[in-house]
C-alpha positions as CSV (number, residue, x, y, z in Angstrom):
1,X,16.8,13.6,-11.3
2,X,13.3,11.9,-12.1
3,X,12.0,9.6,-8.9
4,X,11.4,6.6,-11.2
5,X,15.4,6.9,-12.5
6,X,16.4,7.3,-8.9
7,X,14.2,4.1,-8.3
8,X,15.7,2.3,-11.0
9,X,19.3,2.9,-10.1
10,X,18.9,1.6,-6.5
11,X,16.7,-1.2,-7.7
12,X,20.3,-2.3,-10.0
13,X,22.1,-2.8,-6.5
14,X,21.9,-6.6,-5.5
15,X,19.6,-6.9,-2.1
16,X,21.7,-8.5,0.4
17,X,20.6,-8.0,3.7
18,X,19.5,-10.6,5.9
19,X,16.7,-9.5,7.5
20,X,17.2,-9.2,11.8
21,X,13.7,-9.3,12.5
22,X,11.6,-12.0,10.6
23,X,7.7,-11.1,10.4
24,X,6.6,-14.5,9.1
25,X,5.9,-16.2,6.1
26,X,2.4,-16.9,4.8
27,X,1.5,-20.0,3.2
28,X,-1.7,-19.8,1.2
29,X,-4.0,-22.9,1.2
30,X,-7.4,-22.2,0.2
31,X,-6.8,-18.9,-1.6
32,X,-5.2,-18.7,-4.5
33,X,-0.8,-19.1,-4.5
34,X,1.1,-17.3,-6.8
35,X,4.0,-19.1,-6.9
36,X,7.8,-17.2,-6.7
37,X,8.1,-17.7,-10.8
38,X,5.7,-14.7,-11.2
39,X,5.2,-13.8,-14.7
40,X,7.4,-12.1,-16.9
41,X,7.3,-9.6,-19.3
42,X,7.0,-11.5,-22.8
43,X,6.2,-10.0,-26.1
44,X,3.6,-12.0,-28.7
45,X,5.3,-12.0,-32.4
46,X,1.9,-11.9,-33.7
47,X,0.6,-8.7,-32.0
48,X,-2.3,-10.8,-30.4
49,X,-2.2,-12.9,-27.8
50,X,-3.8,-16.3,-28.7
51,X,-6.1,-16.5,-25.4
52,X,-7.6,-13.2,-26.4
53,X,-11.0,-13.4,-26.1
54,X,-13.3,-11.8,-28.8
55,X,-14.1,-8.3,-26.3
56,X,-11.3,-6.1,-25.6
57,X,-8.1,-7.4,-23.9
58,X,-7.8,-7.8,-20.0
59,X,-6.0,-5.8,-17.7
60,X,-3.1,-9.0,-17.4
61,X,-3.3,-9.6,-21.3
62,X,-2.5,-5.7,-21.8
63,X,0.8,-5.5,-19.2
64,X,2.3,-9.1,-19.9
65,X,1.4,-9.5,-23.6
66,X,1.5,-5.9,-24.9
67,X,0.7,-5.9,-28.8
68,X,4.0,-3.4,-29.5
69,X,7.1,-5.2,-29.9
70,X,8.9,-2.7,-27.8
71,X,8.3,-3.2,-24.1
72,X,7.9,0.6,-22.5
73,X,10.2,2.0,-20.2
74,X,6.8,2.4,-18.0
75,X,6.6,-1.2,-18.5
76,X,10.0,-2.3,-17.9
77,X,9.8,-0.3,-14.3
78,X,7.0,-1.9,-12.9
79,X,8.5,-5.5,-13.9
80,X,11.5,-4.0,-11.7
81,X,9.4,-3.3,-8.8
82,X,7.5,-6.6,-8.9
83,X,11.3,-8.1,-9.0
84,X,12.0,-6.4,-5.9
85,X,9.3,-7.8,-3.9
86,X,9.6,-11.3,-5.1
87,X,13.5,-11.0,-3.6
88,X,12.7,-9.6,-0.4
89,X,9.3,-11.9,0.0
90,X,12.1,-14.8,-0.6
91,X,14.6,-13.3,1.7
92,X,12.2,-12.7,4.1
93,X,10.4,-16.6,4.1
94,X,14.1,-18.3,4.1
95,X,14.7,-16.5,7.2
96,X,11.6,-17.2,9.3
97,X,9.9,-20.1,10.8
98,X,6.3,-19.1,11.2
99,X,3.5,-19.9,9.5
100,X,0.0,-18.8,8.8
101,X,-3.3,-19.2,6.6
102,X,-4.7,-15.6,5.1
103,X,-8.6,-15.7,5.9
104,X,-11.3,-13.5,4.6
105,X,-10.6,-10.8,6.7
106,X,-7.3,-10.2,5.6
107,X,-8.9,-9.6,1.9
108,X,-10.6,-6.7,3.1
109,X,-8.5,-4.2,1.9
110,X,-8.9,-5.5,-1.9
111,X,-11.6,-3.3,-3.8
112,X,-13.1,-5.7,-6.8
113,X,-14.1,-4.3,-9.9
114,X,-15.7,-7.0,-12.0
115,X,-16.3,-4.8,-15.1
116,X,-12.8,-4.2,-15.6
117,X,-11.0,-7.0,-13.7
118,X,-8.9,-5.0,-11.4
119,X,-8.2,-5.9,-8.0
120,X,-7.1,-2.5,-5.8
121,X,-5.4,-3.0,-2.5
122,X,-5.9,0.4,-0.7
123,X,-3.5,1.6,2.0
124,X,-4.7,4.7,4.1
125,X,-2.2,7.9,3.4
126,X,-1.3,6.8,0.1
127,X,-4.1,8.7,-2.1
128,X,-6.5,5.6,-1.4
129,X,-9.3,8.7,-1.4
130,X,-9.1,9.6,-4.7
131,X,-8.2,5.9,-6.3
132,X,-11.7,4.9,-3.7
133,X,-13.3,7.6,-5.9
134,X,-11.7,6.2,-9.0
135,X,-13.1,2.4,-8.6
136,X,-16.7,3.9,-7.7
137,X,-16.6,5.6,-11.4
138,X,-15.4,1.9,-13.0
139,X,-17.7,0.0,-11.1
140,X,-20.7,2.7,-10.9
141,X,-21.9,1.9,-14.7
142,X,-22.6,5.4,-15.7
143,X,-23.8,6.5,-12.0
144,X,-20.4,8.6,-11.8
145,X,-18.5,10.6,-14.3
146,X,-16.3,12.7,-12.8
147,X,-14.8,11.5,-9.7
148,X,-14.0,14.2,-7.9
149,X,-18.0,14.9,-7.8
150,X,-18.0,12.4,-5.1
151,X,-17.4,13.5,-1.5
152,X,-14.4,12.5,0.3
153,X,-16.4,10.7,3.2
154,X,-18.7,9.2,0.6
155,X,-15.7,7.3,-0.7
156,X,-14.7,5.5,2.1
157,X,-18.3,4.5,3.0
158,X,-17.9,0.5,2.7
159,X,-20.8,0.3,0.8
160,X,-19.9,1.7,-2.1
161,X,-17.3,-0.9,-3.2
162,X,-17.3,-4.2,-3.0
163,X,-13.9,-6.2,-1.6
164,X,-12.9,-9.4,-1.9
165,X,-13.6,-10.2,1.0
166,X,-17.0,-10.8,-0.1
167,X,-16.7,-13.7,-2.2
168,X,-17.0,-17.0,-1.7
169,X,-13.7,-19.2,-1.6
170,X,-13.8,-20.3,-5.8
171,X,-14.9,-16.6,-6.7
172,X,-11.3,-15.4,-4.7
173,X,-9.8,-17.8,-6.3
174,X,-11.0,-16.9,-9.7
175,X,-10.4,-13.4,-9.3
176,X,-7.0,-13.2,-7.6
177,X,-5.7,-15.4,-10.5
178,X,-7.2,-13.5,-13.7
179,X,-7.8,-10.0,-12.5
180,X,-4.7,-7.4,-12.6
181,X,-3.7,-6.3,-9.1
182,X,-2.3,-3.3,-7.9
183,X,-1.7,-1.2,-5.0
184,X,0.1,2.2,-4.1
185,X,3.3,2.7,-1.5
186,X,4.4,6.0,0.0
187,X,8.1,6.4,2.1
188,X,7.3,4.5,5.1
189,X,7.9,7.4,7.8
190,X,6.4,10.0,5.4
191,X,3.3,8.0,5.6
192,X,3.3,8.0,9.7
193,X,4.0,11.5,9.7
194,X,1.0,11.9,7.7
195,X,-1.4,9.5,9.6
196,X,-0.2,11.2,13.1
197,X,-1.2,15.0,11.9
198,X,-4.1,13.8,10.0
199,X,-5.3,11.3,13.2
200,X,-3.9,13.6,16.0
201,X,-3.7,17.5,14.9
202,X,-6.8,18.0,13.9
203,X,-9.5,18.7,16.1
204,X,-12.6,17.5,14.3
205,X,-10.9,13.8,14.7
206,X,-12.2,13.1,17.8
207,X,-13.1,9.5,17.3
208,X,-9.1,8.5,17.3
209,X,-8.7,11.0,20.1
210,X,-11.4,8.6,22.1
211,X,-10.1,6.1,20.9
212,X,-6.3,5.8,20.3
213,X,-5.4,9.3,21.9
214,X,-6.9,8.5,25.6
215,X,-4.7,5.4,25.7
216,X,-1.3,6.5,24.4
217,X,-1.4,9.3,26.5
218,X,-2.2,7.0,29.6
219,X,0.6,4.7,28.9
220,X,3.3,7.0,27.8
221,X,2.6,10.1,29.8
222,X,3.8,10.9,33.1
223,X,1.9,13.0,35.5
224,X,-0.9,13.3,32.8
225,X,-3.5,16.0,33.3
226,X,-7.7,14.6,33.8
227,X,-8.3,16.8,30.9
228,X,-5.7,15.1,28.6
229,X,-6.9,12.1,29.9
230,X,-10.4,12.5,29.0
231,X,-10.0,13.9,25.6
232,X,-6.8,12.3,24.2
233,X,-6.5,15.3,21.5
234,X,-2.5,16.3,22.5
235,X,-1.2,13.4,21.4
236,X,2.8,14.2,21.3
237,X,4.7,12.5,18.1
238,X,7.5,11.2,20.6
239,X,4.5,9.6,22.2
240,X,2.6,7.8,19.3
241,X,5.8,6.5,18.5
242,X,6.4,5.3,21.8
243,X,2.8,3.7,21.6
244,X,3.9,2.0,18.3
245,X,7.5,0.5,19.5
246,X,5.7,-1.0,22.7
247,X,5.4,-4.6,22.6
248,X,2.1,-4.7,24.5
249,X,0.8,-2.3,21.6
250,X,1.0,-5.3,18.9
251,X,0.0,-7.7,21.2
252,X,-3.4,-6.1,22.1
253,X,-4.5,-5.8,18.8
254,X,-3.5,-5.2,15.6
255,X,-2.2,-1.5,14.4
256,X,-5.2,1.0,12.8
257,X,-4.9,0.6,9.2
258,X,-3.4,4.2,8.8
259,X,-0.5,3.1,9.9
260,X,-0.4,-0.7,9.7
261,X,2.2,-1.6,7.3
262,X,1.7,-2.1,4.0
263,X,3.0,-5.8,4.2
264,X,0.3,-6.3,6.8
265,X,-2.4,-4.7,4.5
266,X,-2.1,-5.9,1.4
267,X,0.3,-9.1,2.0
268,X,2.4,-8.7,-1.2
269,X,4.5,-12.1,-0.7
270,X,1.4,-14.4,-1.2
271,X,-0.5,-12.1,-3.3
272,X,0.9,-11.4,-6.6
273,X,0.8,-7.7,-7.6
274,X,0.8,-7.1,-10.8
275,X,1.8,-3.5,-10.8
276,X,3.3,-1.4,-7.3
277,X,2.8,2.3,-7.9
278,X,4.1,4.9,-5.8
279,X,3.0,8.0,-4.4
280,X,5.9,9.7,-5.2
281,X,5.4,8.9,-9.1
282,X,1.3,8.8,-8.8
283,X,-0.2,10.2,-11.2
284,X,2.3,8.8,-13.7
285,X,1.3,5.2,-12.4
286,X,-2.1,5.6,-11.7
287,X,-3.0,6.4,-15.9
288,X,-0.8,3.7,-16.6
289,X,-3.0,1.2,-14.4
290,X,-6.5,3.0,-16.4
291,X,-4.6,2.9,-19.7
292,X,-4.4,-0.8,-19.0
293,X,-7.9,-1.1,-18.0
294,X,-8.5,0.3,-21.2
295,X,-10.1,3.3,-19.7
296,X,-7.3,6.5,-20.2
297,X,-8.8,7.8,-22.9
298,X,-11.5,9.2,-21.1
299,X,-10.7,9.0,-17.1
300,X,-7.4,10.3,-15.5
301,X,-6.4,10.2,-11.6
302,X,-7.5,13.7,-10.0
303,X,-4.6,15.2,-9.1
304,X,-5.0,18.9,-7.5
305,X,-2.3,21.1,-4.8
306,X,-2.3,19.8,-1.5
307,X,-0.8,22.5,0.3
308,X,-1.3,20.5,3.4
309,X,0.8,17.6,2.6
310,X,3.1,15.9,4.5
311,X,6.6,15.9,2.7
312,X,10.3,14.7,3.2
313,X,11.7,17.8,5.1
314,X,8.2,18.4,7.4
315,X,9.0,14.3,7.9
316,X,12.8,15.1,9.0
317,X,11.5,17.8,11.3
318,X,9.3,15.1,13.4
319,X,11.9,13.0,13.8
320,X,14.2,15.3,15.1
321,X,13.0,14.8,18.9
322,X,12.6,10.5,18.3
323,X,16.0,9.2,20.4
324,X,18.2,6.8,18.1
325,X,16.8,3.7,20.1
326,X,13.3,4.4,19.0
327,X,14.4,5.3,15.5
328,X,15.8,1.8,15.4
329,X,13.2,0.0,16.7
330,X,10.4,1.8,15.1
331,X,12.8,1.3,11.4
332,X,12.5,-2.8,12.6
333,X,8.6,-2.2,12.4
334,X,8.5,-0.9,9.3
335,X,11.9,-2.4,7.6
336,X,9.9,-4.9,5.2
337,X,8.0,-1.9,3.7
338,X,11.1,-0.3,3.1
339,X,12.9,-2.9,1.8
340,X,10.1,-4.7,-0.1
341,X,9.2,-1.2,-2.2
342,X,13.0,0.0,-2.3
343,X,13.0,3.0,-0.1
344,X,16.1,4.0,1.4
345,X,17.2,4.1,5.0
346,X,16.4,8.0,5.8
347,X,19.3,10.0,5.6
348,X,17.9,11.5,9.6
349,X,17.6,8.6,11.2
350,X,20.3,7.5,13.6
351,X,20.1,4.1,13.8
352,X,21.8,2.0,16.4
């Protein structure tokens, strides 16, 4: 059975559960509020939409007002997934009590491209490479064509694209309301599994073994050796999640962005995200977000065999050695990405 079926039928139950462990609800003030009513799906009996301007249609004008009468199946999806995050974003903020103001740095993560008024949140592990390399061929003007020309570390130089970040207050404001907004989710414990080997397995990271690797193994290893000490490149799984579940961990500083949540990242229940596409269905979503941009004639996401990636059974297989009381508390961390992007409760974890 096709992922996006499977994601349908799960999205038809009724959410329900009251959320045990609140992680606050935002309040926007001086950036831009979409309210709960997010915008529907609504078809224009005329084939245009009357605030059309003379140039092509936007991004927003092309998913909420589409010219055919039909509405896609693609189409009706994505209105299902944006449904699912308004429910869970209004489960979450009837349950909590806290409150706080997003600042500039917490726009960071939002690529801006002005030419074709998109708005890309990246999260790290979910192909944010490839859809970096993407945004530098929109917003490049003709300096890239092909964009898997453009080296991997090239991509993530900050440089190269401009976030929102940037702007001044009115110019966020501008941008978050009329530009179409989109980010990409991946099975939250499939996308840990991946940060760990990717931060912690290979040798040539050093830089996270200085930096994160030194310190998980001080605080979570017994009788550590000098050596392990020093270098910090043996990080065990059973450790990093240890590292992760410990309350002095959050209250340091906040997680690396590889495996900060997603909710943390991109803050989906006061920024309205027009379209949620998943890793699991990616290269289906990602030409429907450039056929929008009126771009999928000519540009398609890269998609090539990753022989290295991390998948659902090499995920089981890490989590075999987690005990059930970390599995619980480490699902408590991450339970508003699952529930907000309708991912199941693994079928390995034994939760308490």
């Amino acid at each position: 059975m096709k992922p996006a079926l499977l994601e349908v039928m799960r999205m038809n139950r009724i959410c329900r559960m009251v959320l045990a462990t609140c992680l606050g609800s935002f309040i926007l003030v001086i950036f831009y509020f979409q309210s709960m009513l997010h915008p529907v799906m609504r078809r224009n009996p005329f084939g245009v939409d009357i605030c059309c301007r003379k140039r092509s249609r936007s991004p927003l004008q092309e998913l909420y007002n589409p010219i055919q009468l039909e509405l896609s199946n693609t189409a009706i999806l994505h209105q299902m997934r944006r449904d699912q995050v308004t429910d869970i974003c209004r489960a979450n903020s009837a349950m909590s009590r806290k409150r706080r103001v997003l600042t500039p740095n917490d726009l960071k993560h939002l690529v801006v491209d002005e030419d074709h008024e998109l708005i890309y949140c990246y999260v790290p592990k979910v192909a944010c490479t490839n859809w970096k390399r993407l945004m530098m061929v929109l917003t490049g003007r003709g300096k890239y064509s092909d964009p898997m020309e453009i080296p991997a570390n090239e991509a993530h130089v900050s440089a190269n694209l401009k976030t929102l970040n940037q702007y001044s207050i009115p110019e966020i404001n501008h941008r978050l309301k009329s530009y179409m907004k989109f980010l990409f989710v991946r099975e939250p414990f499939e996308r840990l599994v991946s940060a760990y080997r990717n931060k912690f397995t290979q040798k040539y990271n050093t830089s996270f073994h200085k930096r994160y690797g030194t310190k998980i193994i001080k605080r979570q290893r017994k009788n550590a050796t000098q050596e392990a000490l020093r270098k910090g490149d043996d990080v065990k799984f059973e450790e990093f999640v240890a590292y992760l579940i410990d309350p002095h961990t959050q209250r340091e500083e906040p997680f690396n962005e590889h495996w900060q949540t997603v909710y943390s990242l991109c803050h989906p229940c006061h920024i309205h995200y027009d379209l949620v596409g998943k890793y699991e269905t990616l290269e289906e979503d990602s030409n429907y977000v450039l056929q929008l941009a009126g771009v999928g004639g000519y540009l398609k996401f890269p998609t090539y065999a990753k022989s290295t990636r991390t998948t659902d059974e090499m995920t089981t297989e890490f989590f075999q050695n987690i005990s059930s009381e970390h599995q619980t508390q480490l699902y408590e961390v991450y339970k508003l990405d699952f529930l907000m992007f309708n991912y199941s409760v693994p079928s390995y974890l034994k939760l308490e």
